[in-house]
Each structure stands twice: as C-alpha cells, then as structure tokens.
N, C-alpha and C positions, 0 to 999 in steps of 0.2 A: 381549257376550252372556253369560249366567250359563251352565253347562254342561246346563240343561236344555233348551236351545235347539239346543245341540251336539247332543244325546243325539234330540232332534227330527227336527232335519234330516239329520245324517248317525250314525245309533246304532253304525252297522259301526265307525265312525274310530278309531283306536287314542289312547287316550289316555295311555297308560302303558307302557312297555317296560323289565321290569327287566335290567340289562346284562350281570351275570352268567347270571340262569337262563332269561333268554330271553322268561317270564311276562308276560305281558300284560292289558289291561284297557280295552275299548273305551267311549266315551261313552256308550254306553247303558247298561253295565254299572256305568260310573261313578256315574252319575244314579241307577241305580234302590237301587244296595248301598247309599246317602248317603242316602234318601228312607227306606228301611229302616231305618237306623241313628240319625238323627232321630226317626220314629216312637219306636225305642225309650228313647231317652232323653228323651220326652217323658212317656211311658208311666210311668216311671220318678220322676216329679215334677222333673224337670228344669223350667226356663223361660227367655228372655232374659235376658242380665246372668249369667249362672251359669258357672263354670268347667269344662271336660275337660282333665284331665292327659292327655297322648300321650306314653308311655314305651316307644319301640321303636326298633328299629335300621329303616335305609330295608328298605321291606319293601312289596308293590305293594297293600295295605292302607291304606297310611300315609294317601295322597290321600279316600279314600273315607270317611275317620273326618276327617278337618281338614273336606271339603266339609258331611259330615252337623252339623259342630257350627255350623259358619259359616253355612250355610244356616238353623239354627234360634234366630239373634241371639245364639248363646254365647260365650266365649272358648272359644279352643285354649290349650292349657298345653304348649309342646312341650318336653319335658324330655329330658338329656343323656343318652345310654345310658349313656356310659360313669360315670357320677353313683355312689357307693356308696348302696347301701340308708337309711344315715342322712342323704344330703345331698339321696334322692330324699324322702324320711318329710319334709322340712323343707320341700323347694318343694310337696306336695301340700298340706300343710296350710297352707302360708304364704297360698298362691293362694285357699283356700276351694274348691277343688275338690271338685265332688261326685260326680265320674265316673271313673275312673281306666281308662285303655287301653291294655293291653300285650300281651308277646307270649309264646309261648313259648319262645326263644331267649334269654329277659328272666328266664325260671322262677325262677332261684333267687333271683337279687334281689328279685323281685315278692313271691315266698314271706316275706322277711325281713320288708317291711314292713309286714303285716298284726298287726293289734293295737299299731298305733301310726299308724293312719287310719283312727279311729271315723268320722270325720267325713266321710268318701267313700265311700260305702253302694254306690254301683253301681260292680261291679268285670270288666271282662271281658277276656278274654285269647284271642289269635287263633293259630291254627296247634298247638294241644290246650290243655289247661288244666292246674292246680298247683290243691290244694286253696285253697278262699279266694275262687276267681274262677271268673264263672257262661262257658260256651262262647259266643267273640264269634257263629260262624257259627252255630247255633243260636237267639240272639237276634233275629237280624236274619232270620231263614229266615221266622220266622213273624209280619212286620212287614207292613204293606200295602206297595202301589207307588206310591200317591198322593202328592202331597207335603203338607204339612200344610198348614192351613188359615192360616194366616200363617207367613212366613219372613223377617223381618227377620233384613238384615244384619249378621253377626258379625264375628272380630275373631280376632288370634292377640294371645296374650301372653307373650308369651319374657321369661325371666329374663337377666337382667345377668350377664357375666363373673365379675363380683364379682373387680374390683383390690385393693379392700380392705373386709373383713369379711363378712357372708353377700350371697350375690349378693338381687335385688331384681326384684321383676315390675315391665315395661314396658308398663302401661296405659293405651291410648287410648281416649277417651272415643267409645261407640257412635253411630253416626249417623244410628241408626233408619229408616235410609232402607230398602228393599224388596232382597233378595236379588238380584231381576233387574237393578239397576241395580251400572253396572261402580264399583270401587275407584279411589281416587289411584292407587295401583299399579298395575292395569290400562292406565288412564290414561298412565301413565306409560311404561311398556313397550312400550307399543303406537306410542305418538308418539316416543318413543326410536329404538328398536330394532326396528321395523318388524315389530313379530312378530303373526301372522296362523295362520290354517289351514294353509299350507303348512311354517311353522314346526316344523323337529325341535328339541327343545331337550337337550343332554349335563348333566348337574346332580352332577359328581362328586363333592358336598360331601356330607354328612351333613344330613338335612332337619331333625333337630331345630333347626337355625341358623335364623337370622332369614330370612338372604336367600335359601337354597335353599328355604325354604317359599314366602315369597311371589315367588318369582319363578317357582315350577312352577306354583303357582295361577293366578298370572296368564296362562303361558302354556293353563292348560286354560281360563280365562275366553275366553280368545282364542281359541282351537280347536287349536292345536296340540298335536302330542306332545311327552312329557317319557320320555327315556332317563336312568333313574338307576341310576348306578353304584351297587352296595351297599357299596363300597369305593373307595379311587382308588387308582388304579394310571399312572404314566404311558404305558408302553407301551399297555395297553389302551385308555386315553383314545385315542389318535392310531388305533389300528383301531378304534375304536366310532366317530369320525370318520369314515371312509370306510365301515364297517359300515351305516351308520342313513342315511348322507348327513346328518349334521347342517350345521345353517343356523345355530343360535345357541347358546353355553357360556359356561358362570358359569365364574372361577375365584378364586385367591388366590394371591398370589406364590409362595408358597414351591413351589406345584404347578409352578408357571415352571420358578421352579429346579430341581426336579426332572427336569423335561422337556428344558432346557436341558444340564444332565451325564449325559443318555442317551448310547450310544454312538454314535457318527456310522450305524450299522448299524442301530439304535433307531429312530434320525431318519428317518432315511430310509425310502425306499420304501411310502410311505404316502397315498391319493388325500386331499387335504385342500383339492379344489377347490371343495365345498359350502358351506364354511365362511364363512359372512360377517359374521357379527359374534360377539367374545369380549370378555365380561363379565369386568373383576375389580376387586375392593374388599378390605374387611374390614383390610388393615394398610395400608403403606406397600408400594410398589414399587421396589426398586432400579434407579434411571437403569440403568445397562448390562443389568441383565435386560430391562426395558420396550424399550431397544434394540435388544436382541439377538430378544425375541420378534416386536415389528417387523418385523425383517430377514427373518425367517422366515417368516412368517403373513401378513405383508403388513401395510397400513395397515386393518385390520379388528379392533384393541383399542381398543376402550374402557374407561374405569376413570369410578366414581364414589364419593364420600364420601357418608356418611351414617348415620345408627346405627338401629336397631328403633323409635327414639323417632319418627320422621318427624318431626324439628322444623326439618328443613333437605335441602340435599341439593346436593351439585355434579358435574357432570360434561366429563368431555373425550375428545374422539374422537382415535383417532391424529394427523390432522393438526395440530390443536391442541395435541396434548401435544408435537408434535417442534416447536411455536413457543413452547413452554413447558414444558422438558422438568423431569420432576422433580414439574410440577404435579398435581392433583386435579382441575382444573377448574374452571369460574366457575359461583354458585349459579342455579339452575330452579326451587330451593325457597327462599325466605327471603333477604333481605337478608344479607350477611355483614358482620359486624364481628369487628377485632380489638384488644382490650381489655387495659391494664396491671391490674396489681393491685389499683389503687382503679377498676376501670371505665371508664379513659377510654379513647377512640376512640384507637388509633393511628395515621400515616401507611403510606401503601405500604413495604413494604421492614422493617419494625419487627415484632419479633413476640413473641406474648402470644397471649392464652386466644381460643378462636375462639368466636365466639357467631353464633347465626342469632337473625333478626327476623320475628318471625309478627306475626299481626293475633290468634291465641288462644295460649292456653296448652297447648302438643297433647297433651300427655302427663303422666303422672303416676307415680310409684315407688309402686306397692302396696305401701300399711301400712307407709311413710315419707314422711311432710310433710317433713321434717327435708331429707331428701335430697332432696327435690321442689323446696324453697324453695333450696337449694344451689343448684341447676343455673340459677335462676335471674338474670339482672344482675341488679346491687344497686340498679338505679337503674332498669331496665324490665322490669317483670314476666312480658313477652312476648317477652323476649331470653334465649335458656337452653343453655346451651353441654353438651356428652361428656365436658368434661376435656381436650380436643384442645389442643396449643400448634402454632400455624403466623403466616404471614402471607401477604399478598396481595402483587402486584404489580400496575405503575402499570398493568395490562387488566384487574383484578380478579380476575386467577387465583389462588385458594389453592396453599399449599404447606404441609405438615406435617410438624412436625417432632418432635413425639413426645408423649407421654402430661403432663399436667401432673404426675405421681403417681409418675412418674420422670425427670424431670431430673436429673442432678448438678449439685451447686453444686459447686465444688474452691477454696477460696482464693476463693469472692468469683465466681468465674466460671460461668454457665451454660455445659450441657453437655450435646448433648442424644445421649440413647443412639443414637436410629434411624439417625443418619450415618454413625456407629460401625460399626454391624453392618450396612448396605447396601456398607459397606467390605468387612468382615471377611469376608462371606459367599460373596466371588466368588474368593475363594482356594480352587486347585483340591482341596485336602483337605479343605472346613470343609465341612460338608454342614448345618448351621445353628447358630445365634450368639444368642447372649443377651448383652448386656452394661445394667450400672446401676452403681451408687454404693457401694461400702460404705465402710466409717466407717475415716477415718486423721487421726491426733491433731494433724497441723501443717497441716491443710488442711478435714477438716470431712467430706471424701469424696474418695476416689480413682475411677477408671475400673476394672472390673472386666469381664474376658470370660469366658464360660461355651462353650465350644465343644464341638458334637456333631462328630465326627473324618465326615469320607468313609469307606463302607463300604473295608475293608481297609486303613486307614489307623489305625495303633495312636498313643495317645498318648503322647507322651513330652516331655520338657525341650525337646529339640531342636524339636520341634514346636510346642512354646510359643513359644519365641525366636523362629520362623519367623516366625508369624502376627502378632508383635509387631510385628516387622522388617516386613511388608506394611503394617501399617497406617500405620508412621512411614512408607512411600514415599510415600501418598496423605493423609493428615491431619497436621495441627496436632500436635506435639508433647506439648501439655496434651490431647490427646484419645485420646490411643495407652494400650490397654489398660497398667496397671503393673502386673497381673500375669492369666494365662491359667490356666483350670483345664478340665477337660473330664470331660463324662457324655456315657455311652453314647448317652443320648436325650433331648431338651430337651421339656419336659413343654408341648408344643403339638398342640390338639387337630387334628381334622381339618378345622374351622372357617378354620384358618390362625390362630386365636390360642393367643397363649403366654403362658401363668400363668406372667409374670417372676417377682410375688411369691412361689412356692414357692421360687425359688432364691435371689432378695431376704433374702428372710426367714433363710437359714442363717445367713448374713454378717450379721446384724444381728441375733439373738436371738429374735425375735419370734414370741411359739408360740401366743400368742392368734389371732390372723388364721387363718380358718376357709374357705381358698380351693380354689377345685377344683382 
C-alpha cells in the first residue's frame, strides 16, 4: 500500500519518531506535507525523469521531501552531509539536479555553494533560511492537499563511494508504473522480514545511505514506524530497543562492535524481548562478532549482500549463517557466478570477481558509459559485478572476501585485506583497523595496518608489536601486518564504509584521486 492509503485508513499512526527529540510525524501528516511538496515542485517546472538533490542530516523532514519526489516520477539525489561545499557543487551538478533541499543546520555549506549551481534554480531550506534559498515551510504551506493528477513511480539515486576517482550516480531505469503500486523493495522486505503495520523499525544509520533510505521507505510503504536515530550511539540503540518496543533494525558491523566492548553494565539491563529481527549489510562481518551477537540477541540476525545498483542480492538468516558461518548468503536476486580474470565460471571453493545474472541490464553510472560497460562480463551483457571478490560453496553460499581495488599481491601471492582486519579488530585495544598494500621493492607490496587505538589506549611501539604478535597467533605468516601505524580516527563514515583510499593513497603518492 503507498502511504496514502496508510494516511486513509489509520491518518493518527505514527509514521516517524525522531530518537533524540522525541518529534514525530503521523501518516496523515506524512501524506499531506509530500502532496504539498510535490505540488510545489511541479509548480516550479519540475516533471518525471528530473532530479532533487537532499542535502541534510536525518532530520523528521527527511521522509516527507524523498516521498514528495518519488511520488511525482523524480529521482531523490540523497547527498552526504558530511560532503565539503566543493564535493556537494560536484554531485548537484553531475546529477542535473534542478531542486536542491537542505537544511539549516546544513547553513554554511548550502551558503558556499551558491554561484556554482546556476543550473538548480529551485532551492529551499527547512528549519530557517541563509540568503540564497526561498523558506521549505512557507512553500509548501500555500500548496494544495490533493495529490496531483498523475504520480508515477520514482526512484532514489545515490552516488557511489567513489573507491577510485570522483564518485558516480547510481541510476535505475524508471518503471513508469503508478505510485500506488508497491517496489522490488517493498516486495522484498515485506516477504523477508515480515514487516507490516505493527512493525517498529530502529534506523541508526545516517539516511543519506542507500539502505537506510530504502529500507525506512519500505517500512512506511508498509505501515509501520521508523525510529531514527539522528546519530548512533550504542548505549542509546539498546534503550531505544526497549523504548519504542522495536520489532526490526538495520545495522553494520562495526556498530556490533561497538555494542559488543560496551561495559558488561552497558549490556546489560536492557528489555530486548521486542526485538525480532536485525538487519545488517554494507561491509563484511567478522565470524566471532556475528558469533558473539548470536549469543546475545539470539538467532534473529540477518545479513544480506547487495549494492544500490539492485543488480543482485543474497541473503541468510542466523540459522543458515551458523551452517555457513562467515557466509552472505545464497542469491533471491540473480544467478551468481564467480569469474577469473578472462571471465570464466569458476568451481565451488575458487575465488574471483562475483557477478549476478539478470534477464536486463538494471542499472547505469550517470554520465559514465565507460564505467557502465566495466561492470559489465565481458562475455554477457547482463552479468555485471560491485568490484566484490569472493566464492561460493558446494550449497551456493557466497563468501566475500574483499574489494577487487584492494587485494595485495606480495611475491606473486593474493592477499586479501578483509581477513586481516576481521583478525586485528577483536583485539581488545583496536577499536578499528584498516589494513591494504603499500609498495616494497623485493616483493611488489607488503601488508600494512592502519589501527584506530580503544578509547584510552595510547599508541605506541609496544602496541604495535602487540597487535602484530595477535595476528601471527591466528593468520598465515605472509598475511601478519610488516608494519602497524595508528590514527586517531579511521576516516569511516557512519554508513560503516571506510575510504581505505585516503589512507591508501599516503603510502603510495597519489594526490590525483579525488575521494571523500
């Protein structure tokens, strides 16, 4: 059901609950502030096919400006807060954005980029204004409550990480079908995860991400509520658990981890009998964290693989993952194959580039064929791989093992980071771990660890040799960091991804590469 049916049948139901201030936004509020907000950027010369940039922090606005665009066959541009003024000027005008939506907590950035986005005429900003940009609530105050006369289905388009060089819109082709008719996502979520009306949903992530947008959306497709945190906190996660009574939560490992070196005092004392199903994706999960939050939660994780592109998708429920521990899951979406470097199929147990198998071609790199044609097999058009290196086993369970864009080669031998730092990271001072390749003259590349210290744990030599010495207990010899360096803070957003490349890049020179 589209949220006008929600806003119908039950307009009281709370569709929004933001975690910090309490703020709220029931379905009927939802429907009619999105109906409004449409209105005005129709009004505006907007039409289907057209882009909105959304430049804000989670804020209980956020849902009401993604529904109005989607509701009126546009793209959503959901852009990074944390992004500098020249990296935001770069994805508004890459996208062809002609709306731009931010906030005032966003002020001074949003100020910078003016006169460097002729090209996005309608500019409005919520919770007061900055010269430049016209008042969001004011706009929409004096909109109708009707919804407009056609509402074809739109679409979000999230920019790429960007591994290497400027990141890249992730566009899927529109499917003209009618607004009231539910999404693959929807879809999906709903025969997954059983999420319904009664459905709380916790979304500690940051919504500019792929998966915290469409997976809140789906749940207000569906009628339930979305609790988002404006930040994540671990402690506060586990009472907003018992708080909300939540039913279902997105997460990302590292949040694990963070939850997991709470204080036994932390852990504890907390109702987390609501709880029935937790989401997490976006990296890799380290065996003993997925073990240990098991242990804890019970058998109600789930994890699935998949990137913004929808060109695949696999998933596993706790059961399944403790009879294949380590895995991702066997694909829902797409055939899986894994492929050597000229394209051929490999056997179970061998591993190479992972590719999904569609019947089209789902997606496209805005204003890059070049990169479009990449991701493509070289040999099926409608085989198109992330970059992902893993393999299957003989039940068609994937396993992953790290980014193609960083493996070390050392002497001749593959080497893959993820192993490395699912190691390093459960040592009880590393509070998180970056390890790749930099360049050594009798070998091609060595192992290198980047270690952010546990709070009150200072760096030193000693510390270094420690962390070395843990890895030689559990790994291979040729895979033990040859030498430990440590920052304050490892430049990983709240996404759960980590811009290796900025740390990549010291060790190797490279000052061209223009990454967040």
């Amino acid at each position: 059901m589209p949220i006008i049916d929600h806003a119908a049948a039950t307009p009281d139901r709370i569709a929004t609950i933001m975690a910090g201030s309490g703020e709220s936004l029931t379905y009927g509020e939802l429907n009619e502030r999105s109906i409004r907000l449409a209105h005005h950027l129709h009004a505006s010369g907007l039409r289907p096919g057209d882009v909105v940039a959304l430049f804000m922090e989670n804020n209980i606005r956020y849902h009401e400006v993604y529904w109005a665009v989607v509701r009126s066959g546009m793209y959503v541009c959901a852009v990074n807060k944390f992004l500098t003024a020249e990296e935001v000027v770069y994805i508004v005008n890459d996208s062809g954005s002609k709306a731009l939506i931010t906030s005032a907590a966003l002020g001074p950035i949003a100020r910078d980029l003016l006169g460097a986005i002729e090209a996005c005429p309608v500019r409005l900003m919520i919770d007061g204004v900055v010269a430049g940009y016209d008042c969001y609530e004011d706009a929409i105050a004096k909109q109708p409550t009707e919804p407009l006369a056609q509402e074809p289905r739109g679409d979000f388009m999230n920019y790429s990480s960007g591994t290497t060089g400027r990141p890249k819109g992730i566009k899927r082709p529109l499917s003209g079908e009618d607004f009231a008719g539910a999404s693959m996502l929807d879809i999906l979520v709903e025969k997954l995860y059983q999420v319904g009306t009664e459905t709380v949903y916790l979304s500690p992530a940051p919504l500019y991400h792929a998966a915290p947008l469409g997976f809140t959306a789906a749940v207000h497709s569906l009628g339930g509520t979305n609790v988002i945190m404006e930040k994540f906190d671990p402690v506060a996660s586990l009472r907003l658990i018992e708080k909300h009574r939540v039913t279902h939560s997105q997460w990302v490992p590292t949040m694990f981890i963070r939850m997991l070196k709470l204080d036994a005092a932390d852990r504890a004392g907390h109702d987390l009998s609501s709880h029935q199903i937790a989401i997490h994706a976006a990296a890799p999960c380290p065996i003993d964290v997925k073990h240990q939050m098991i242990d804890w939660w019970g058998p109600i994780i789930w994890e699935y693989y998949g990137g913004t592109e929808l060109n695949g998708m696999t998933v596993c429920n706790s059961e399944q993952w403790l009879a294949h521990p380590g895995s991702v899951g066997s694909s829902i979406m797409g055939v899986l194959h894994i492929c050597d470097e000229a394209g051929k199929d490999l056997p179970a147990g061998e591993t190479g580039t992972i590719y999904f198998e569609r019947d089209i071609m789902p997606f496209q790199y805005h204003g890059d064929p070049e990169k479009t044609e990449a991701a493509r097999h070289p040999k099926h058009p409608f085989w198109t791989k992330l970059g992902d290196v893993g393999y299957l086993d003989e039940d068609g369970f994937l396993y992953l093992t790290d980014r193609e864009s960083f493996m070390i080669i050392s002497g001749g031998v593959n080497i893959y980071p993820q192993e490395i730092e699912d190691c390093i990271v459960m040592h009880p001072k590393v509070a998180d771990v970056a390890v790749f390749g930099v360049p050594n003259t009798d070998f091609g590349e060595e192992v290198k660890a980047v270690v952010q210290p546990a709070p009150g744990v200072a760096p030193s030599d000693d510390l270094a040799a420690e962390i070395a010495a843990y890895a030689g207990e559990h790994l291979a010899n040729y895979k033990v960091p040859r030498s430990v360096d440590f920052e304050a803070e490892l430049p990983r957003l709240e996404t759960g991804k980590l811009y290796k490349r900025l740390l990549k890049d010291r060790y190797w020179g490279n000052t061209t590469s223009r990454i967040v």
